[in-house]
Structures are given as C-alpha cells and as structure tokens.
C-alpha positions in Angstrom: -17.1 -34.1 -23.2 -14.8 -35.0 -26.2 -11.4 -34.3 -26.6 -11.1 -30.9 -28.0 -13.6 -29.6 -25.1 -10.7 -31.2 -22.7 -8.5 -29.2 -24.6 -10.0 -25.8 -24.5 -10.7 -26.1 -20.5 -6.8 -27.1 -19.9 -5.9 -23.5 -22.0 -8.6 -21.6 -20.3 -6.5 -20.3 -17.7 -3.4 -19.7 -19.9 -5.5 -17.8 -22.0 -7.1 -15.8 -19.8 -3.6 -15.2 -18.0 -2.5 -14.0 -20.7 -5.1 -11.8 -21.8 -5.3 -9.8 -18.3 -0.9 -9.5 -18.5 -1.8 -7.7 -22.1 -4.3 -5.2 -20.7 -2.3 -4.6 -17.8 0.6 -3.6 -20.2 -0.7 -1.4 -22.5 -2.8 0.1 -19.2 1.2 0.6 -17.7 2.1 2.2 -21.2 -0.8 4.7 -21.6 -0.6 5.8 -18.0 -4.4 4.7 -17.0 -5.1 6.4 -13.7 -6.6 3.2 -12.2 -2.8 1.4 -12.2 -1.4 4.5 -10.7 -0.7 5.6 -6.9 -0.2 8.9 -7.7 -2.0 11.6 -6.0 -3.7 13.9 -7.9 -2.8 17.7 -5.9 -4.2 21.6 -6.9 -2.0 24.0 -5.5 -1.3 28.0 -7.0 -4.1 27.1 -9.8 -1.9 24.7 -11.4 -2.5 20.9 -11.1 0.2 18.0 -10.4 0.2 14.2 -11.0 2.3 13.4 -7.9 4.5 10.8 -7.2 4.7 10.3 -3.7 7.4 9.2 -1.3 6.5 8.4 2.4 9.7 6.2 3.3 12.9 7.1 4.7 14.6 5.4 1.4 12.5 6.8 -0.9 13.0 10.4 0.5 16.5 10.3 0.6 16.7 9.5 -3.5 14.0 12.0 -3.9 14.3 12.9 -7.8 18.0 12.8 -7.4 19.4 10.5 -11.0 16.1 11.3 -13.2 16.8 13.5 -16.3 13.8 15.6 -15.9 10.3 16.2 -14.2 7.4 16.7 -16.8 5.3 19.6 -16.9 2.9 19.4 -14.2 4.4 16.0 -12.6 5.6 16.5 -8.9 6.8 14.6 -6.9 5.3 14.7 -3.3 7.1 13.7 0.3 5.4 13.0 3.4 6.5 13.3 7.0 5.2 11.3 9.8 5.8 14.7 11.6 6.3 18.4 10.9 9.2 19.5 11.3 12.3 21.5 9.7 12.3 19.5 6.8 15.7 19.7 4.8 16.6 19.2 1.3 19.8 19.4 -1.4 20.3 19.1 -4.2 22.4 16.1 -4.9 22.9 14.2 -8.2 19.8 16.4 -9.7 20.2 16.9 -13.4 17.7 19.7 -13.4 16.3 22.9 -11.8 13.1 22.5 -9.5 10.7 24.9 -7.2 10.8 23.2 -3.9 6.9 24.0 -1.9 7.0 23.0 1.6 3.2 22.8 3.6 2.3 22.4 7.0 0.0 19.9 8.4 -3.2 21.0 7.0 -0.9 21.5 3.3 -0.7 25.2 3.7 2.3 26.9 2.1 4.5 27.7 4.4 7.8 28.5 2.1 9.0 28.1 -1.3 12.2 28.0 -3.1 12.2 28.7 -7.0 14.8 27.7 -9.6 17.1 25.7 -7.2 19.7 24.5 -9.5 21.4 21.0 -10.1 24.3 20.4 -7.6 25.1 23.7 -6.6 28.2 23.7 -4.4 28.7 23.1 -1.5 25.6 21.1 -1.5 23.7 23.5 0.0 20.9 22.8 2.1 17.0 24.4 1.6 14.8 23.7 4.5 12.0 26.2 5.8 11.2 28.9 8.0 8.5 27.2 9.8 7.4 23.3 10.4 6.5 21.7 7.6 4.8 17.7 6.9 4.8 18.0 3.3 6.9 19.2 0.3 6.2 19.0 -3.1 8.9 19.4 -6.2 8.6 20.5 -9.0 10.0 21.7 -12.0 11.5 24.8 -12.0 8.8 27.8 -13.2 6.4 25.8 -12.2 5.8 26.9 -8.6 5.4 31.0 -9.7 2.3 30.9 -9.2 2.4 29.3 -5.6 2.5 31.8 -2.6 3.0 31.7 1.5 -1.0 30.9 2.8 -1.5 29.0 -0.6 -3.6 25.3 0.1 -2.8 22.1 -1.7 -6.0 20.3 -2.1 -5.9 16.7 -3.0 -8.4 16.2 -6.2 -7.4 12.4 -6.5 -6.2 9.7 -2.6 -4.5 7.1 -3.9 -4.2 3.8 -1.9 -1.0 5.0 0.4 -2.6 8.4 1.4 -2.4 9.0 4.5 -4.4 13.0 5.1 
C-alpha cells in the first residue's frame, strides 16, 4: 500500500462523518418526516403534524413563548391518565382551539378562539375525563365536534396508544 492509499484510509472516516452531518442538516431544514417524532393525527377532516408532549415539563411550557402555530401544526399532550385535564393561557402570543379526547381519542370538549393571556388567567379544562388534548390554532378546530375520533395516520417512536 503506498502512501497516498495510507492517506485516503486515515480520511475515510472524517469524510464520511462529514458527509452523514450534511445530509442530516439539510434533512433538519427540509423537515424530512424520517427525522421527525411528530405524530401524524386526522381529526374533524383536517390533518395535523403534531408535536407531542408526554412529560410533566414539557406540558407545563405547552406552546406558551412561540410566536405562532402553523396551519395544520398541533401540538399534542398526553396523560398517563384521564382525568380533568386543565389548561391557561399563559405567556401565549396567539389565539388557539383547545380539543380534549378521551382514552380511545374521542372528542369530548372543545374550546375555540381562546385568546393570549386573558386575565385573570383563566383556566379551560373539560366536562368529562380526558387523556389527550390537542392545540391548535385558532379556526382551525371548526370543524371538530363532541363524538369526533382522532385517528393517528403516522406513530412516531414515543407513541404510546
């Protein structure tokens, strides 16, 4: 083996490091479903790339601090357990429709056009037990009625149904 051989096989590595970094990035920037944990959900004939948040952390900052919730984003919390499942609307920056399911993700109550920081922090929570409650922006949850089913069209690697 001569010397530029021993050469190429000590960068080999580097390169190919480098390479797979590359394709991960521009996979990140074009939003490639395949890098994604986001659940792909149907509900009211509309469908929703969700976000979902299944820890106490990440359900307490909810999509409080974001500027804005694309159309047909959502974001999606799940409960270890149904129950009466509050929310506010603290440091939001924009109006959502708040959809809250019960364990087998059937509608169970919605609130529309719930608006940012409304004093005195008011509190939504439903009329039944819920397990799962999807946000979204406001207007988009018109459609979405008491009965309605959420179907999941995409489990992501967290999903726990």
């Amino acid at each position: 083996m001569d010397k530029q051989d021993r050469n190429l096989q000590k960068k080999a590595p580097w390169l190919i490091a480098v390479i797979v970094a590359v394709l991960v990035l521009v996979a990140s920037a074009v939003g490639w479903n395949w890098l994604s944990d986001d659940q792909i959900v149907e509900i009211g004939g509309t469908t929703y790339r969700a976000e979902v948040v299944d820890s106490p952390r990440a359900r307490a900052k909810g999509l409080s601090g974001r500027k804005s919730l694309d159309e047909n984003r959502a974001m999606l919390f799940e409960f270890s357990d149904s129950d009466f499942h509050s929310f506010w609307m603290k440091d939001m920056q924009f109006s959502i429709d708040i959809i809250w399911m019960d364990e087998v993700r059937r509608v169970v109550h919605v609130e529309r056009g719930l608006q940012p920081d409304e004093p005195p922090r008011k509190s939504y929570r439903p009329g039944k037990k819920a397990k799962y409650v999807l946000e979204v922006a406001a207007g988009q949850a018109d459609n979405v009625a008491v009965g309605d089913k959420m179907t999941v069209k995409k489990e992501g690697a967290g999903w726990k149904l």
